[in-house]
C-alpha positions in Angstrom: 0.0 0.0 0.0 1.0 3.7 -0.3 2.6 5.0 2.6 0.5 8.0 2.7 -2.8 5.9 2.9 -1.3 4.3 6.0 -0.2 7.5 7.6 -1.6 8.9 11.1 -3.0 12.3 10.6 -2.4 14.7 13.7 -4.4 17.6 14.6 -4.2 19.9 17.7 -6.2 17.4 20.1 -6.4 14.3 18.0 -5.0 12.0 15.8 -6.8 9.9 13.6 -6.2 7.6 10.2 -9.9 7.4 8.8 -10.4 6.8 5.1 -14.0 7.0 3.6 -15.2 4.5 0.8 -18.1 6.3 -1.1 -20.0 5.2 -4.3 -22.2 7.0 -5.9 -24.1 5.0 -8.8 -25.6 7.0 -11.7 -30.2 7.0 -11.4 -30.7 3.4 -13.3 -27.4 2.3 -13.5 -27.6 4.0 -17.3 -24.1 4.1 -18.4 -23.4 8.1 -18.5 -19.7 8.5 -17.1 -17.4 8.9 -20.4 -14.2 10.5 -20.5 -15.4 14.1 -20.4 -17.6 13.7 -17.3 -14.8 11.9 -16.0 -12.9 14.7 -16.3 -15.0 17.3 -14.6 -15.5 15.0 -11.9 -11.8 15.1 -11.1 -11.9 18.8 -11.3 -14.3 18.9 -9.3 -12.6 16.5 -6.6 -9.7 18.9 -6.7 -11.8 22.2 -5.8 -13.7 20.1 -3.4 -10.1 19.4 -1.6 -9.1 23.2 -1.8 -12.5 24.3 -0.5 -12.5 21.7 2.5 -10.3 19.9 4.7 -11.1 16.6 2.9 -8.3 14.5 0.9 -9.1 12.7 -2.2 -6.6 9.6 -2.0 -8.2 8.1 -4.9 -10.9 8.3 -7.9 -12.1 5.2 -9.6 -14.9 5.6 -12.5 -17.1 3.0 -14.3 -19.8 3.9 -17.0 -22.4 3.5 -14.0 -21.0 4.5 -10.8 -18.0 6.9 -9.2 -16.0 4.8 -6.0 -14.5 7.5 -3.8 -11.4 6.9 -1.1 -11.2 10.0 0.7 -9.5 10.8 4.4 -10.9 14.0 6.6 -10.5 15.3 10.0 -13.2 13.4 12.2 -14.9 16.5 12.7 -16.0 15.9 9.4 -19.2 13.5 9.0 -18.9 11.4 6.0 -22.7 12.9 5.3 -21.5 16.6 4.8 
């Protein structure tokens, strides 16, 4: 594995090492996701990351669905 996926992240009162597996399918399963949504959904990753104290560790796409690995500062539900 990568070494940054198995580092410890400190903060000022806690450390924590908590990686967030999200999918999000497309409505039906229809296959939407080519290479030019693909590509807005990466830039859109990035800004998320600048905006946020949220770290996309990994993207993965299909034609139907988006997989997500992401690590954030527990104060950070997964929901948000």
């Amino acid at each position: 594995m990568d070494q940054d996926i198995e580092k410890v992240r400190k903060g000022y009162h806690c450390a924590w090492q908590i990686h967030y597996h999200i999918v999000f399918p497309v409505k039906y399963r229809k296959a939407l996701l080519d290479g030019e949504v693909a590509v807005i959904i990466q830039e859109t990753s990035r800004e998320i990351e600048e905006r946020y104290e949220i770290e996309m560790e990994a993207i993965g796409m299909d034609k139907d669905h988006i997989h997500i690995l992401c690590g954030a500062h527990p104060k950070m539900s997964p929901g948000r």
